[in-house]
N, C-alpha and C positions, 0 to 999 in steps of 0.2 A: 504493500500500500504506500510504504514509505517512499519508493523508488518511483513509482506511477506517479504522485502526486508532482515529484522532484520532473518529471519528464514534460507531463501536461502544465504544469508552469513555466519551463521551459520554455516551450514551446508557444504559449498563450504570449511570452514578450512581444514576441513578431507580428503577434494581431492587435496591439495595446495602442497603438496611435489613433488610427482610425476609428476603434470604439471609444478613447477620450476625446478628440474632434467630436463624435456626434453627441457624448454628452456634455461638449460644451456647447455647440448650437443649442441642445435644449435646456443651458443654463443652469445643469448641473456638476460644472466644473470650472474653476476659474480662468479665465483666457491668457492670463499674466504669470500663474502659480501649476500649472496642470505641473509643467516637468519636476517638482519636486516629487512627485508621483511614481515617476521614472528615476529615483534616484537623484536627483541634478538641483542644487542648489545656488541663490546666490550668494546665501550665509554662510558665515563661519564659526566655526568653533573657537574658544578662547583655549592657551594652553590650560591645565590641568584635570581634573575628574568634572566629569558632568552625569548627572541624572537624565534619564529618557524616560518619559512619561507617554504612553499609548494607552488613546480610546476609541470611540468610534465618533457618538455625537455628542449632544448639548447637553444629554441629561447624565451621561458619563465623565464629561468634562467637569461638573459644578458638582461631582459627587467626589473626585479630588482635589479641589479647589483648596480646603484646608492640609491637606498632603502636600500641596506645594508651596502652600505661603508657609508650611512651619521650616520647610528645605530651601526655601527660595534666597534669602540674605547670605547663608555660607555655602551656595552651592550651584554652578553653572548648570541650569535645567533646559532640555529640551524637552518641547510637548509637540505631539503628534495627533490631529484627529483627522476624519477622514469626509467630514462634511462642513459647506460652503459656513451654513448656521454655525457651526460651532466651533468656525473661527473669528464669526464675528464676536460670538460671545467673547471668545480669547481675547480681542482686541478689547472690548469692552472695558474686563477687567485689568488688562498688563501691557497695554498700550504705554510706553515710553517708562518698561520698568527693565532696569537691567538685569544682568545676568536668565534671561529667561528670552526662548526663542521658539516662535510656532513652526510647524513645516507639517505641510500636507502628507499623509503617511504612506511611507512606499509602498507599492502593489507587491504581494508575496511573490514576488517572480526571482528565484537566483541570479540572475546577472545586475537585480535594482536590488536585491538585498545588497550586493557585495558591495555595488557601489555606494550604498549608505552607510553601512558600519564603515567603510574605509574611510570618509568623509567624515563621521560623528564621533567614531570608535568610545560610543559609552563605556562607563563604569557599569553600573547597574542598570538594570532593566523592570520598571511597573508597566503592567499590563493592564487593563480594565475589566472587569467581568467576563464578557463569552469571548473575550478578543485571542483567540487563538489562530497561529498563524505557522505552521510548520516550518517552512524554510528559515524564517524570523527565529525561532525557538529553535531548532537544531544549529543554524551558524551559531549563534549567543554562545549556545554551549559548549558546540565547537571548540573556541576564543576565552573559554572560563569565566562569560561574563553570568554574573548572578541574575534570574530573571525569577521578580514577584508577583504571582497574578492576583491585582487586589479587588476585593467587592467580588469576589469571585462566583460565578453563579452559573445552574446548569436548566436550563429550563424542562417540564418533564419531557417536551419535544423533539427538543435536542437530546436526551438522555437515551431515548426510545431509538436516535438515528446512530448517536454514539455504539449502544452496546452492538452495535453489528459488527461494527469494525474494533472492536473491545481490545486487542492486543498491539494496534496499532496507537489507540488513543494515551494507553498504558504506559508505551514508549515518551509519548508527548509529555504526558504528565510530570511525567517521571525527570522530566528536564527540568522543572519549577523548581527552586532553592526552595520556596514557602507559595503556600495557595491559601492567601486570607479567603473565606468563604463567608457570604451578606446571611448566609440561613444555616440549618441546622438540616432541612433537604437537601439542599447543595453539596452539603460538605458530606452528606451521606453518596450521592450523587458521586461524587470525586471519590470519593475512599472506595467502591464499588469496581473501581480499575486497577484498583491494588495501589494505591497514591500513600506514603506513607510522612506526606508533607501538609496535609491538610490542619487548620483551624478554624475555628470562629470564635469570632472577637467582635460579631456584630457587624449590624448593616453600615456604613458610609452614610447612604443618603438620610439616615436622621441626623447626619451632621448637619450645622447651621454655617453657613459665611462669618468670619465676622464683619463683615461688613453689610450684612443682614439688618436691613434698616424698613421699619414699617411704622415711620414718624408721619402720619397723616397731614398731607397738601391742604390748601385750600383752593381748588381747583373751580369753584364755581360750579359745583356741581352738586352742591346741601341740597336742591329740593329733588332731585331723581333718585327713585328706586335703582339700583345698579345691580346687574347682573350679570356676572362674567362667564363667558363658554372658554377655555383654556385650552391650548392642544387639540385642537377637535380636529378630528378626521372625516373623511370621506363619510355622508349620511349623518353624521351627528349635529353638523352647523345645521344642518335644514329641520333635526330636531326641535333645535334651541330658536331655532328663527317662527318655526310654528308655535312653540310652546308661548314665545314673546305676542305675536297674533294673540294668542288663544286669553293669557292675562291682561292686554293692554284694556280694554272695557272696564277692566276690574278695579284695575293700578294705570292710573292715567298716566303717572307722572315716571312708568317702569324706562329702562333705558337699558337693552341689552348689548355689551361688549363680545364680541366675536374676535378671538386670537389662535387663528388655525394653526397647527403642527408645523406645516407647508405654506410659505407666504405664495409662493408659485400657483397655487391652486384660488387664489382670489379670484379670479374674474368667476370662475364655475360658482363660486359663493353668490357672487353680485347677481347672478342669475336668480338662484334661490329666491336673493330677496323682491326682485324686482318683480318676481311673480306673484309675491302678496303685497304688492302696493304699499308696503312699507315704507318711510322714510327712511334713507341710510347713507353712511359716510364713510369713507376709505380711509383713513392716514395713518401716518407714522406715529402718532402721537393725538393727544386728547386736547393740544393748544388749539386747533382750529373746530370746537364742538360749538354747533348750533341749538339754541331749544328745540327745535321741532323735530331732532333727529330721534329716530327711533331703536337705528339700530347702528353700531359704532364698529366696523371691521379693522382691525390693524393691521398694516401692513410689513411690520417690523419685527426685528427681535430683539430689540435695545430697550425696551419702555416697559417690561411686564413687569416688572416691580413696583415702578412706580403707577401701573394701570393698578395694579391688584389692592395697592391702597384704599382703590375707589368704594369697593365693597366687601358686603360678608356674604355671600352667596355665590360658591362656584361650582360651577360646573366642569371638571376635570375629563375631557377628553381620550380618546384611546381605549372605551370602557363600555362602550355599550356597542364597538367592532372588535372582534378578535384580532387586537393587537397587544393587549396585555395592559394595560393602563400606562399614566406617569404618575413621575413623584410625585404625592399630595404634600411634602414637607413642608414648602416654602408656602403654600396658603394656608397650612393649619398655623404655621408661626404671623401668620394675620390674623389668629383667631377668629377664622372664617368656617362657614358651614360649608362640607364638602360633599357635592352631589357625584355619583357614578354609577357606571355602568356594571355587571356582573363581570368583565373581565378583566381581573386588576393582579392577574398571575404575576405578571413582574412584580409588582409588590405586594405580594401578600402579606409578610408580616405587618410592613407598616399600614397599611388600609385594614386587617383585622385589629391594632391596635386604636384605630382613628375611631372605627366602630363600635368599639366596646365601651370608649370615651363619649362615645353620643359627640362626634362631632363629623363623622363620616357616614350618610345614608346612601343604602344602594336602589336603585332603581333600572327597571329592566326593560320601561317602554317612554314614549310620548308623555303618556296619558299619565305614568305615575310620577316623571319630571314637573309636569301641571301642579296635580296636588300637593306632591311637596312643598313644590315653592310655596303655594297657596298657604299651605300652613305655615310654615315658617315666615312669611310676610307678614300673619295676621298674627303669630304668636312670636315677638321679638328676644328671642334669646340670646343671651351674655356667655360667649364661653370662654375659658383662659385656659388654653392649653402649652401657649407658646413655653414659660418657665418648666414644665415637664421635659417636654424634648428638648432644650438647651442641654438639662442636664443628663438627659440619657445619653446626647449625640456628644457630650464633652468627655462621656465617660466613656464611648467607645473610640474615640478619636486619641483621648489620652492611650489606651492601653495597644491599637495601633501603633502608632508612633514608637511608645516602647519595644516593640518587636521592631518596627523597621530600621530602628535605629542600630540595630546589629550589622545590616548591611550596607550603610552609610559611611563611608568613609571621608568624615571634615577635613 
């Protein structure tokens, strides 16, 4: 399996220009940045030890975020992720911060691995949860470089397509120095291949930023009902966009915020709404809000902290399509009501914690989005969960840290 793989990546270099050309015409790829992709960079490394940090997207990036500001002062970091979003996010936060460099993450092809470790030649290696990448993980080891895979997680899906190949995977595994694991399935998951590196030390993404700020604006916006759809995917905005319809009679003054997953997929939104004669508004931000608007679509991914101020009522995306939910973290630390859908398998611990708090309700249709809201609009509740999760995410973030500080070389 090992060799096949090593052959069929190979071989896929030769076909790799032409499939990132067409996802850059369909603006899935940057027009200026694709060749880091390819290995090829314009940056450079500074002389001594650097940390490499790989993930995939946005909600894997900000799940290490404190991983690298606690490494970031003594220590030259590279971070890799592999989508457009989630290096804006990067920029966001470490925009004109030294020692710390993004790069688009090379394609697991041998000829682009080599010529990235040749170019970066990390110290140590973190990995993100499923980010497994053979050629990546067998060169490292190669080379004696230590590789950690943190937040480590196996979904039952992946588990199901793993155990086929079970002696293969075994080998993979078996390369990780340490495999932090987010659950207590997972790391049963991983131990199943005979992995005799596994831990849990808790999830990551109950970690908070510090720079986690939910100090409420005065946006002009005190007399509307606010109601945020987050992350929403394919069928879920046309949800929220009906369920808005369906209360505005009720709640004159309602005003729902639509912030898709995929900014790329707006215009199909603006559809949606234009078919219920809605009032609505496209922007990057909430400065250009008119009263008569009804319904507010962003088209950014720079503002959603400061949108999420706006209210206590959200609805969390990913959740009522089989995609597995997002983090509800950063709006339960709004002490915000959190609406979703039945499939929130990427995080189940934290969405069964959120639940049992009475601050996460699930819902399975239209109709039962409706009522909720309904009730919760008419019955105004105070919850305070943010001080709980500070200190569970402090307490797993410290005892991380401890552990990785063994592989750390100041």
């Amino acid at each position: 399996m090992r060799i096949a793989y090593y052959l069929l990546t190979t071989i896929f270099y030769y076909l790799l220009r032409p499939y990132i050309y067409l996802r850059i015409l369909k603006k899935k790829e940057c027009p200026t940045r694709y060749q880091e992709k390819l290995g090829k960079s314009l940056r450079t490394r500074k002389d001594g030890k650097l940390i490499w940090f790989h993930c995939s997207s946005i909600g894997e990036l900000k799940s290490i975020f404190p991983i690298i500001d606690n490494y970031l002062k003594k220590n030259q970091i590279l971070v890799t992720t592999s989508t457009l979003s989630s290096n804006e996010i990067f920029e966001k936060k470490y925009k004109n911060t030294e020692n710390i460099i993004h790069q688009y993450a090379p394609i697991d092809s041998p000829q682009i691995i080599k010529k990235f470790f040749k170019r970066w030649k990390p110290d140590v290696i973190f990995f993100t949860e499923s980010e497994i990448w053979p050629n990546q993980i067998f060169y490292a080891k190669n080379k004696g470089i230590p590789i950690i895979l943190l937040n480590a997680r196996i979904s039952n899906k992946s588990f199901i397509k793993w155990k086929l190949i079970k002696n293969s995977m075994s080998q993979i595994l078996n390369c990780f120095a340490l495999i932090l694991s987010q659950s207590n399935e997972s790391a049963d998951h991983f131990k199943y291949f005979g992995t005799n590196n596994v831990m849990m030390l808790g999830n990551l993404k109950f970690v908070i930023s510090e720079d986690f700020d939910y100090h409420k604006e005065n946006l002009n916006l005190e007399n509307r009902l606010i109601f945020i759809a987050l992350s929403t995917h394919p069928s879920e905005e046309e949800i929220c966009i009906k369920t808005h319809a369906s209360l505005k009679s009720q709640f004159s003054n309602l005003l729902t915020i639509i912030i898709p997953r995929h900014i790329n997929r707006i215009p199909e939104i603006e559809k949606k709404i234009i078919n219920t004669k809605l009032n609505f508004l496209t922007s990057e931000t909430i400065d250009n809000f008119k009263d008569n608007i009804d319904i507010l679509v962003i088209n950014s991914y720079g503002n959603t902290k400061k949108i999420l101020k706006l209210s206590k009522y959200v609805f969390i995306g990913g959740s009522l399509v089989n995609h597995g939910g997002q983090n509800p973290i950063e709006v339960a630390c709004n002490n915000s009501i959190i609406f979703h859908g039945p499939y929130t398998h990427n995080f189940t611990e934290i969405y069964n914690f959120l639940n049992k708090e009475n601050v996460a309700f699930k819902i399975n249709s239209q109709t039962e989005l409706i009522n909720e809201l309904k009730e919760k609009f008419n019955n105004i509740k105070n919850i305070n969960i943010k001080e709980k999760l500070i200190k569970i995410g402090d307490e797993i973030l410290s005892s991380i840290i401890k552990k990785l500080d063994q592989y750390i070389i100041h």
